[in-house]
PASEBA-1860 file (N, C-alpha, C; in nm, 3 decimals):
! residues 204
1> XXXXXXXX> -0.404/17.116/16.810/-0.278/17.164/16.861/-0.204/17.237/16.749 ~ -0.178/17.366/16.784/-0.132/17.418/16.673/0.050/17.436/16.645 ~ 0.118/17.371/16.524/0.257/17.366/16.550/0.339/17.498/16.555 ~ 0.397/17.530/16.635/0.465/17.622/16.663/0.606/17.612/16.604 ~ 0.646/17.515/16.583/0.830/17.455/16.519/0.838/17.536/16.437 ~ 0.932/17.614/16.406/0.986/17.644/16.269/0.988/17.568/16.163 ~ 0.986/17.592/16.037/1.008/17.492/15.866/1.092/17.488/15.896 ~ 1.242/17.504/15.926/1.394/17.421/15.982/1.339/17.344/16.026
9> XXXXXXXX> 1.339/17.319/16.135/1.311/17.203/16.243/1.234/17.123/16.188 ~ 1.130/17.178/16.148/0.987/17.054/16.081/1.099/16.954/15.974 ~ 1.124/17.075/15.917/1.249/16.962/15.824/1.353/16.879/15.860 ~ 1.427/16.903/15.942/1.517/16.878/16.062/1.449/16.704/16.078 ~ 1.362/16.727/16.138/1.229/16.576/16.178/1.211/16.480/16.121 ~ 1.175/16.539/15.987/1.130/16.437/15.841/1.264/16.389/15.828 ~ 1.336/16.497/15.835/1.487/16.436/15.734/1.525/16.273/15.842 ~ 1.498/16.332/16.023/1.553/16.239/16.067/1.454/16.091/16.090
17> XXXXXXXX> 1.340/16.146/16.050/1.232/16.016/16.045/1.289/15.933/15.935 ~ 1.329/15.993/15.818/1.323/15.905/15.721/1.482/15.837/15.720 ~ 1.550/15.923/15.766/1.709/15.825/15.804/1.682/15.742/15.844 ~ 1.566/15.717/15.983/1.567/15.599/16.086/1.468/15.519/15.959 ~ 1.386/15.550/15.898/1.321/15.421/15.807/1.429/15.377/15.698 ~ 1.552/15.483/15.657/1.610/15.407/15.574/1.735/15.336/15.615 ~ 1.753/15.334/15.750/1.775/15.239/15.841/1.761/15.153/15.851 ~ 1.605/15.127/15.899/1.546/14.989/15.902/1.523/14.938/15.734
25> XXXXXXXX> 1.531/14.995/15.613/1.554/14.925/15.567/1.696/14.835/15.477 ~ 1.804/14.948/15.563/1.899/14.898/15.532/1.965/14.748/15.615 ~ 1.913/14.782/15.737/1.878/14.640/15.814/1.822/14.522/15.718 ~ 1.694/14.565/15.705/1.658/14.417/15.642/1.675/14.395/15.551 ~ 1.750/14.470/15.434/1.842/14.417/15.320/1.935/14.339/15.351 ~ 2.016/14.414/15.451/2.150/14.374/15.514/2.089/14.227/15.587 ~ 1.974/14.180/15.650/1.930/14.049/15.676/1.924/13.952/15.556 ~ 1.812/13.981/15.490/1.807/13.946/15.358/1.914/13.901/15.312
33> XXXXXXXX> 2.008/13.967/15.247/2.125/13.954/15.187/2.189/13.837/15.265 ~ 2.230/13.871/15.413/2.295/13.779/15.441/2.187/13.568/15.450 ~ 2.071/13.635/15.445/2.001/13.449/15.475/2.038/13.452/15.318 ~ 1.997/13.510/15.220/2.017/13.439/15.033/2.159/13.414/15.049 ~ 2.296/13.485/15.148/2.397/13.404/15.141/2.429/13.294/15.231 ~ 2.342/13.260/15.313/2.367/13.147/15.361/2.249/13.007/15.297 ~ 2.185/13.099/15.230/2.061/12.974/15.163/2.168/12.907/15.021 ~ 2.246/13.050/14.983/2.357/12.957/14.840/2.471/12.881/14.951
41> XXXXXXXX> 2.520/12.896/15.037/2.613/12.827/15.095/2.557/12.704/15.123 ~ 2.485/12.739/15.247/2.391/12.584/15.203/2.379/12.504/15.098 ~ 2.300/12.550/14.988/2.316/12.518/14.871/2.445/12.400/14.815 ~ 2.514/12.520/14.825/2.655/12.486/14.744/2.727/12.366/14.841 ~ 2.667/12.365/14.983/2.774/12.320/15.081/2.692/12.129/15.025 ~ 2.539/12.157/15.011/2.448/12.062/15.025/2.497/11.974/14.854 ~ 2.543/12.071/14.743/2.552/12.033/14.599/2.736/11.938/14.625 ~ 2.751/12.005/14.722/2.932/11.912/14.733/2.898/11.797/14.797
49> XXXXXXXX> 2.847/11.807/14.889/2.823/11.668/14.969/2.770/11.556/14.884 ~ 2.676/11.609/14.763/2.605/11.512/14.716/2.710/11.443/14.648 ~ 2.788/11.543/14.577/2.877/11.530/14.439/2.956/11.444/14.483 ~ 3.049/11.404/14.652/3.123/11.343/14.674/3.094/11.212/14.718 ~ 2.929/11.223/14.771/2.878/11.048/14.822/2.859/11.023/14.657 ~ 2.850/11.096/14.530/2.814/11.046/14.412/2.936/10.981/14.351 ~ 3.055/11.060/14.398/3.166/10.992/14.332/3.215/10.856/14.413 ~ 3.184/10.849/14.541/3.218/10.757/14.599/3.163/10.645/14.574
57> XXXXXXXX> 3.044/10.648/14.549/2.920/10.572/14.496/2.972/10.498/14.362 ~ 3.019/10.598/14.284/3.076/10.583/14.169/3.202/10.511/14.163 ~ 3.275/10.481/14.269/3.390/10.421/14.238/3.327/10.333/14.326 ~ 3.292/10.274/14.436/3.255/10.177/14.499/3.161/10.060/14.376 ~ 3.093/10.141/14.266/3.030/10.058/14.177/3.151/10.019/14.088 ~ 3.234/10.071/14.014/3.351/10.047/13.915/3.445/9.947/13.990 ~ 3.438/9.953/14.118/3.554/9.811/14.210/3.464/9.713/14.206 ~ 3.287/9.695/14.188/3.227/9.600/14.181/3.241/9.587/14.080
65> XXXXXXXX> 3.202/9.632/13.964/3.211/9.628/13.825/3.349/9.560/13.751 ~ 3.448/9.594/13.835/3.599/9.507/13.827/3.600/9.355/13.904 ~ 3.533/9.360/14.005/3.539/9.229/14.078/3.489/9.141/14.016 ~ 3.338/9.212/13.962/3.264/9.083/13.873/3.299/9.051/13.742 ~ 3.372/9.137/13.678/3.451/9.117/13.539/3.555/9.032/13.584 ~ 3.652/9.019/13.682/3.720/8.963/13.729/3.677/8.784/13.758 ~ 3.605/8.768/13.822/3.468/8.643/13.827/3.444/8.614/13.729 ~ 3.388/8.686/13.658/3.370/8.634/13.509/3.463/8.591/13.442
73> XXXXXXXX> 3.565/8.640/13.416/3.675/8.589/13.370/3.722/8.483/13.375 ~ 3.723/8.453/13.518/3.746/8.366/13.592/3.676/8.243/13.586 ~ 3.510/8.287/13.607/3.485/8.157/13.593/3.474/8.121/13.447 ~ 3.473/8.195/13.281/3.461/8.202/13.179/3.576/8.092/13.136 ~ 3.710/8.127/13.213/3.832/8.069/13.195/3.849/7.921/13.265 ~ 3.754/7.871/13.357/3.755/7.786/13.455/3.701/7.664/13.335 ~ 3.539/7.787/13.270/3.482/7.675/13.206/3.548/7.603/13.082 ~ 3.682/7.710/13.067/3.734/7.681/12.895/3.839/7.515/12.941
81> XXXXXXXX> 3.854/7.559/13.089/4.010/7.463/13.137/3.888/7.333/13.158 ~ 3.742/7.307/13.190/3.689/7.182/13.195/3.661/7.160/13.043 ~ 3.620/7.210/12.968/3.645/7.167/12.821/3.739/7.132/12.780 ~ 3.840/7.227/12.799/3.978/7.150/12.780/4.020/6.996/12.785 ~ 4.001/7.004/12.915/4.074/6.885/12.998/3.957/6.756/12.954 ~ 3.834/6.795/12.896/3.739/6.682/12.885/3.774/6.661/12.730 ~ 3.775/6.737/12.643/3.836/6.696/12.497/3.989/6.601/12.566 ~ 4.109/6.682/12.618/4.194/6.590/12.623/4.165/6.469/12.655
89> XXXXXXXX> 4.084/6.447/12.758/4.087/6.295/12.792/3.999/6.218/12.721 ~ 3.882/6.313/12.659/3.815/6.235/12.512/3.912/6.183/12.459 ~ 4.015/6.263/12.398/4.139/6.272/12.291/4.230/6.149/12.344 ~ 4.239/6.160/12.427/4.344/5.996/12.523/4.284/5.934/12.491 ~ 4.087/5.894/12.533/4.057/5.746/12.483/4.090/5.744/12.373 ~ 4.046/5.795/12.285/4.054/5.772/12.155/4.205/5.731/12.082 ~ 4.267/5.791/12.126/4.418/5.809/12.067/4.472/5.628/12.163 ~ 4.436/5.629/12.294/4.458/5.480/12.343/4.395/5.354/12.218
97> XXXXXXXX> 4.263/5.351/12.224/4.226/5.277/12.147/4.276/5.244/12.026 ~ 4.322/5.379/11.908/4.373/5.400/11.798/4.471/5.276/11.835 ~ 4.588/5.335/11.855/4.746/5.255/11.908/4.622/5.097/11.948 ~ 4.577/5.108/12.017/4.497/4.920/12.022/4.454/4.895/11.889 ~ 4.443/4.968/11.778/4.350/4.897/11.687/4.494/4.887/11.576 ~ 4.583/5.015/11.575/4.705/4.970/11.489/4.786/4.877/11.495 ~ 4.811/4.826/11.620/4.905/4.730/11.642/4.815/4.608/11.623 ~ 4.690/4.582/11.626/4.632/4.466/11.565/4.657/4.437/11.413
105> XXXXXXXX> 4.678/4.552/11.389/4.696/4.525/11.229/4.876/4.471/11.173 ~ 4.960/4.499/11.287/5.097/4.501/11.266/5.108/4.326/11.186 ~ 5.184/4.319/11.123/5.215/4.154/11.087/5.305/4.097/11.195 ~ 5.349/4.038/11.201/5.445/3.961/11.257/5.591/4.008/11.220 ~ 5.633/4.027/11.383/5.812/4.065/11.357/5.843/4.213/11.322 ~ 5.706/4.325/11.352/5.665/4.439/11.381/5.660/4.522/11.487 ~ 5.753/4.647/11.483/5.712/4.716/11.621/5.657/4.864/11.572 ~ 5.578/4.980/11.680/5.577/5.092/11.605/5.662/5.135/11.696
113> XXXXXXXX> 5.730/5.270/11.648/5.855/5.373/11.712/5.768/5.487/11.749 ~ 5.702/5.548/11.636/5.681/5.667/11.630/5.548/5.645/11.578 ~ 5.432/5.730/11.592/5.307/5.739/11.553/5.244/5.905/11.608 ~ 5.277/6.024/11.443/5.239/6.100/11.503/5.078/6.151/11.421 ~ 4.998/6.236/11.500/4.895/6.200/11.424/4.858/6.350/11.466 ~ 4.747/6.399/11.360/4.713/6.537/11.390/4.614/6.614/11.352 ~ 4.508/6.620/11.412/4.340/6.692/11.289/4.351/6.810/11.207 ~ 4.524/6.873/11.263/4.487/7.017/11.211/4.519/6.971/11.025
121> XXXXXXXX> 4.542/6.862/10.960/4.557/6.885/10.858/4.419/6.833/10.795 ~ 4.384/6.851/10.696/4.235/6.827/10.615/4.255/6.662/10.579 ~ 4.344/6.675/10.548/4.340/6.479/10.475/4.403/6.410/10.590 ~ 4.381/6.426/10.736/4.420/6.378/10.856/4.546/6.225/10.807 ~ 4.656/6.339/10.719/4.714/6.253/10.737/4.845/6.210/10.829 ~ 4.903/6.117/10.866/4.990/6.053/10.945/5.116/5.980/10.944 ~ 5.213/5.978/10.958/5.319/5.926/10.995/5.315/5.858/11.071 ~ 5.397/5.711/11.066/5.440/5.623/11.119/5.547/5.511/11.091
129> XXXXXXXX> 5.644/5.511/11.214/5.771/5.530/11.228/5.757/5.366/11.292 ~ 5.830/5.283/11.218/5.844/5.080/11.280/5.951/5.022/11.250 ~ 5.987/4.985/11.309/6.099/4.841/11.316/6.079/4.727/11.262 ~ 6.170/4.631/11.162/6.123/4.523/11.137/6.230/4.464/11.138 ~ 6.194/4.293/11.231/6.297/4.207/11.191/6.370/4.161/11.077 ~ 6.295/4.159/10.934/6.361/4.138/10.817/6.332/4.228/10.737 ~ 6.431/4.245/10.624/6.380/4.350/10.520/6.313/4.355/10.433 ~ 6.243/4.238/10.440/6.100/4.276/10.355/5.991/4.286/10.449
137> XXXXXXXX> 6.024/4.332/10.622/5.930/4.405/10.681/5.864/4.546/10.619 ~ 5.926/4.643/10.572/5.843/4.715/10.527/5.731/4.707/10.432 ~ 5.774/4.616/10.373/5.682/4.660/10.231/5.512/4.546/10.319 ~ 5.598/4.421/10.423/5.467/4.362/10.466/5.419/4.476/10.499 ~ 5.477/4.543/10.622/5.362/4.632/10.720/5.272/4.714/10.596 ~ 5.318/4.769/10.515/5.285/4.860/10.395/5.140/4.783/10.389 ~ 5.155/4.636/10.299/5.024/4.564/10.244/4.927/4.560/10.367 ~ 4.986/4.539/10.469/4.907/4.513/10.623/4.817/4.686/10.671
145> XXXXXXXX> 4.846/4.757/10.642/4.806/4.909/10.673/4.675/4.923/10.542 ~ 4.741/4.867/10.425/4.670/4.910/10.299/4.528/4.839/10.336 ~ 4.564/4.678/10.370/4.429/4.641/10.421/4.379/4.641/10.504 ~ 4.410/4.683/10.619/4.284/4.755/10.704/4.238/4.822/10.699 ~ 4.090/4.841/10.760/4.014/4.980/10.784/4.035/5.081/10.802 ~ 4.150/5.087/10.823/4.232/5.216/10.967/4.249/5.317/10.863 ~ 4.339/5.254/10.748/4.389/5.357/10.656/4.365/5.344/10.489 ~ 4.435/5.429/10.438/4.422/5.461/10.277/4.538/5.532/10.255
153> XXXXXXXX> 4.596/5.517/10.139/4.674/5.572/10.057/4.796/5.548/10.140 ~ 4.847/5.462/10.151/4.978/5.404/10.228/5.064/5.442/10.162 ~ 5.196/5.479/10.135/5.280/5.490/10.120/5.432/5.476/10.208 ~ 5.527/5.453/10.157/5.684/5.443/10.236/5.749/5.532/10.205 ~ 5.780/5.649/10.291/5.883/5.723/10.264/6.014/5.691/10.321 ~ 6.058/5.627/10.378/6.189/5.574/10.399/6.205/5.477/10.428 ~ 6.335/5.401/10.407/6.357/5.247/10.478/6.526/5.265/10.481 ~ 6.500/5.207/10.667/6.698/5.211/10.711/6.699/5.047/10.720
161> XXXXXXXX> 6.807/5.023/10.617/6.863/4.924/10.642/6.937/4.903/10.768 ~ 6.980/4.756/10.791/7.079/4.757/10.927/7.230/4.810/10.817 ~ 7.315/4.830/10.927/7.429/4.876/10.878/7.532/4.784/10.941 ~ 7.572/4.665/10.862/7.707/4.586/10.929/7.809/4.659/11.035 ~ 7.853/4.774/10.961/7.968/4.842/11.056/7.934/4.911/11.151 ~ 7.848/4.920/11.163/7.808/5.026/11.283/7.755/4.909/11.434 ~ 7.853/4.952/11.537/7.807/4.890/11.632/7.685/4.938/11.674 ~ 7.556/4.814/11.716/7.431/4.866/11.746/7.397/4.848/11.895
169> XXXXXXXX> 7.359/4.919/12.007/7.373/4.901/12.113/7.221/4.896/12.220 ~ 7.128/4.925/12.139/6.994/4.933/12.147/6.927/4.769/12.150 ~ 6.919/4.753/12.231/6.815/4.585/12.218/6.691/4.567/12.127 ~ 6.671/4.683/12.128/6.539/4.734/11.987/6.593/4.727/11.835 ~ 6.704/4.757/11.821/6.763/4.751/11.685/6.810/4.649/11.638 ~ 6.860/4.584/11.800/6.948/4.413/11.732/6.806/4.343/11.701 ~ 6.703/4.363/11.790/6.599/4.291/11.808/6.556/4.288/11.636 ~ 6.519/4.435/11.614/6.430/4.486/11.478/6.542/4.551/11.407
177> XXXXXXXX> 6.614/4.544/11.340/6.743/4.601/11.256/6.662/4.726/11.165 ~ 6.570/4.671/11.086/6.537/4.737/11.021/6.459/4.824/11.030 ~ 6.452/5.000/11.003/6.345/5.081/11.015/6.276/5.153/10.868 ~ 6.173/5.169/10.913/6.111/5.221/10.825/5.992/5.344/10.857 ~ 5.983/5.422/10.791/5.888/5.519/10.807/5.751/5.507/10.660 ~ 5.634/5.543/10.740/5.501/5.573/10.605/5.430/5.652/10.655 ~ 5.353/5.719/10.562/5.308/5.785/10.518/5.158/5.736/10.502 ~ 5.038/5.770/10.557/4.895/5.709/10.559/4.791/5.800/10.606
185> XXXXXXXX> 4.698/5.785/10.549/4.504/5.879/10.579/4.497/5.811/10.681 ~ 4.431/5.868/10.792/4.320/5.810/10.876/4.238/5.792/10.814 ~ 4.138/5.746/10.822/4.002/5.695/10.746/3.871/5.734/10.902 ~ 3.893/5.709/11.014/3.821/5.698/11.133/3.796/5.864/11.133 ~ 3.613/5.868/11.176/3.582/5.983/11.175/3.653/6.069/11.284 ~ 3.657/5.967/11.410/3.693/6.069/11.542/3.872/6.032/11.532 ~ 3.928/6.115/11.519/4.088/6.147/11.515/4.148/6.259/11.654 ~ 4.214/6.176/11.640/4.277/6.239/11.817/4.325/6.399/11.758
193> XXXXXXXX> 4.389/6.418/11.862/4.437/6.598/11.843/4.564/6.585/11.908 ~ 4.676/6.580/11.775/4.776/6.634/11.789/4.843/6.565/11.892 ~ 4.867/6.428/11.897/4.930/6.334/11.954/5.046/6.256/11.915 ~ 5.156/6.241/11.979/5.280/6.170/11.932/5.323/6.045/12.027 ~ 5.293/5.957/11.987/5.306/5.800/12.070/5.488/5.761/12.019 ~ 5.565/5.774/12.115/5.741/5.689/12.079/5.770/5.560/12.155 ~ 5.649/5.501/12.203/5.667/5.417/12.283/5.673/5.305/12.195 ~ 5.768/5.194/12.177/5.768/5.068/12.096/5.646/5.010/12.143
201> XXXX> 5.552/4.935/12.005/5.484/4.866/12.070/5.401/4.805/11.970 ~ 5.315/4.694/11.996/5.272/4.600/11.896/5.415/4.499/11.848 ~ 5.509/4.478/11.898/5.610/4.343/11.836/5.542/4.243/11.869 ~ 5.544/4.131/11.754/5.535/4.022/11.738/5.637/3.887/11.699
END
């Protein structure tokens, strides 16, 4: 078949063949383009979602992480209050017994006032505060402390006479006029903690 068209026209043809192919491939750029922007949206939509079950994740672990520090604490502090409370009442027998074994030692016509006692010092030493019917109660109780087991290094740091003029109104004072305070070591390995006995006791 032989072409008869003019070179215009022939050209005319090509020019419009190749519009319509650069058409179609402006189409499937224009496809293209738009799936790579919905493959990053995706993407990006899929990278948030993670990021927010991650933070949630993340604080749902840090409220556990607080609860059980919390527990711990708790029970850490539970275990300090049964130690506690089992030294104290160690510390009661002991400190009961003590007061039973001092007042065995009291002489006759002896009371104690005061008995304070305390581990935090190194030479566990002690004060103790007594009444005596006569005034050469102190210096007995003194020899009476020196020889028992209980203690060492006795000493008297004070002695109250009765005082004629002074009306006395205490049944403990008319009883025991005289007071006296000393000064003494424990000697006993197990020593209470930091106990103060004011209860009169041991008179004879």
């Amino acid at each position: 078949m032989i072409n008869l068209l003019p070179d215009e026209t022939k050209k005319h043809i090509r020019a419009a063949r190749m519009n319509v192919i650069l058409q179609r491939y402006l189409v499937l750029v224009g496809i293209v383009f738009v799936l790579v922007v919905l493959v990053f949206a995706a993407g990006y939509y899929i990278t948030i979602r993670e990021r927010m079950t991650a933070k949630r994740e993340l604080e749902s672990y840090t409220q556990d992480g607080t609860k059980f520090a919390t527990v711990d604490k708790e029970s850490k502090q539970f275990a300090k209050n049964l130690t506690t409370a089992k030294d104290i009442l160690s510390a009661e027998i002991v400190f009961s017994d003590l007061i039973f074994d001092i007042t065995k030692t009291l002489p006759s016509g002896t009371i104690l006032t005061t008995l304070n006692l305390s581990t935090e010092v190194e030479s566990n030493q002690m004060t103790i505060s007594a009444r005596t019917k006569t005034t050469d109660g102190p210096l007995k109780l003194k020899a009476a402390l020196e020889e028992s087991e209980l203690f060492k290094d006795v000493s008297i740091l004070s002695i109250i006479n009765p005082d004629p003029s002074r009306q006395v109104e205490s049944q403990i004072e008319r009883t025991y006029p005289t007071g006296v305070t000393l000064k003494a070591v424990f000697t006993k390995s197990s020593t209470p903690t930091d106990k103060k006995m004011t209860t009169p006791a041991g008179g004879r």
